[in-house]
C-alpha positions as CSV (number, residue, x, y, z in Angstrom):
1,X,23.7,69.3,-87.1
2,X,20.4,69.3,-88.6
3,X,19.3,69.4,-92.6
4,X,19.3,73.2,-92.6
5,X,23.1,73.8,-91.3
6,X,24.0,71.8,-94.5
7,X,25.7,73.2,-97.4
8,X,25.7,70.6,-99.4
9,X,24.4,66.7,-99.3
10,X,25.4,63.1,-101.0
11,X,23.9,61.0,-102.5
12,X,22.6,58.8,-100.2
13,X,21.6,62.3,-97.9
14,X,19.3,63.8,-100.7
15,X,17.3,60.1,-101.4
16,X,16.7,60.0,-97.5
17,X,15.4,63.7,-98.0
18,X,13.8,63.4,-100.6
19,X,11.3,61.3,-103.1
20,X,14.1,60.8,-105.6
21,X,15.8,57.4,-106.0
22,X,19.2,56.8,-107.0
23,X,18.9,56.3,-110.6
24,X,16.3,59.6,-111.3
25,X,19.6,62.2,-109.3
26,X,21.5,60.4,-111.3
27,X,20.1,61.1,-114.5
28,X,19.1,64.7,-113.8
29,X,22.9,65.0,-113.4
30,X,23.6,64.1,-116.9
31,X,20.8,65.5,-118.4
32,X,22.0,69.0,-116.5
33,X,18.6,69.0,-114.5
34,X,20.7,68.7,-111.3
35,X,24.0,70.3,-110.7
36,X,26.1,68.3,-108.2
37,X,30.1,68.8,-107.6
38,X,32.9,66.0,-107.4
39,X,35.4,66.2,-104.6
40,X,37.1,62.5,-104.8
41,X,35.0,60.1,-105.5
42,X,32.3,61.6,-103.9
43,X,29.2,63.3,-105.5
44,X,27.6,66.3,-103.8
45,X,24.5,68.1,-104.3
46,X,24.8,71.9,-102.4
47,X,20.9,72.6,-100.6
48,X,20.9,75.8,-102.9
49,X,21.5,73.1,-106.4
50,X,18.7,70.6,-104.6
51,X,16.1,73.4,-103.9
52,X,16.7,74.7,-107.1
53,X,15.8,71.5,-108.9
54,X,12.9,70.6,-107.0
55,X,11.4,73.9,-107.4
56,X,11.8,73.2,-111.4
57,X,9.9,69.9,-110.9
58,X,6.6,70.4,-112.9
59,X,2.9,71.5,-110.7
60,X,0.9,68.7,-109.6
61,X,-2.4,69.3,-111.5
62,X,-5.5,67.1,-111.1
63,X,-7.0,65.6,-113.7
64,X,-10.7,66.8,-114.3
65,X,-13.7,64.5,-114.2
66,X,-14.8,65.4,-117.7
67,X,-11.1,64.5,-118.7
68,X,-11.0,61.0,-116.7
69,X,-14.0,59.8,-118.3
C-alpha cells in the first residue's frame, strides 16, 4: 500500500510525511488548524484533513534586498 491508497494517517505517519513535528500537529489540533479523529486511543489525520491544512499553511515569500538591509 503506498501513501496515496491511504485514507487516513497517525501520527507518527504524517511527521514521516511531512515537515511537521509532533508538538506543531498537536497544537494545530487544538487550535482547530488540523482536524484529526479518535478511534481508541489512537489519533488520526484523514489525507483529505492533512492536504487541507497544508494547503492553509501561509506562501513562502522572499525577503527583498532593500528589506534585508
Amino acid at each position: 500500500m503506498t501513501i496515496d491508497d491511504k485514507l487516513a494517517f497517525d501520527i507518527r505517519e504524517v511527521m514521516a510525511i511531512t515537515p511537521f513535528k509532533r508538538s506543531a500537529l498537536y497544537q494545530a489540533m487544538a487550535e482547530g488548524r488540523l482536524e484529526a479523529q479518535k478511534l481508541g486511543r489512537r489519533t488520526f489525520i484523514t489525507r483529505d484533513a492533512l492536504k487541507r491544512f497544508i494547503a492553509a499553511q501561509p506562501a513562502y515569500e522572499p525577503e527583498r534586498e532593500s528589506e534585508a538591509a
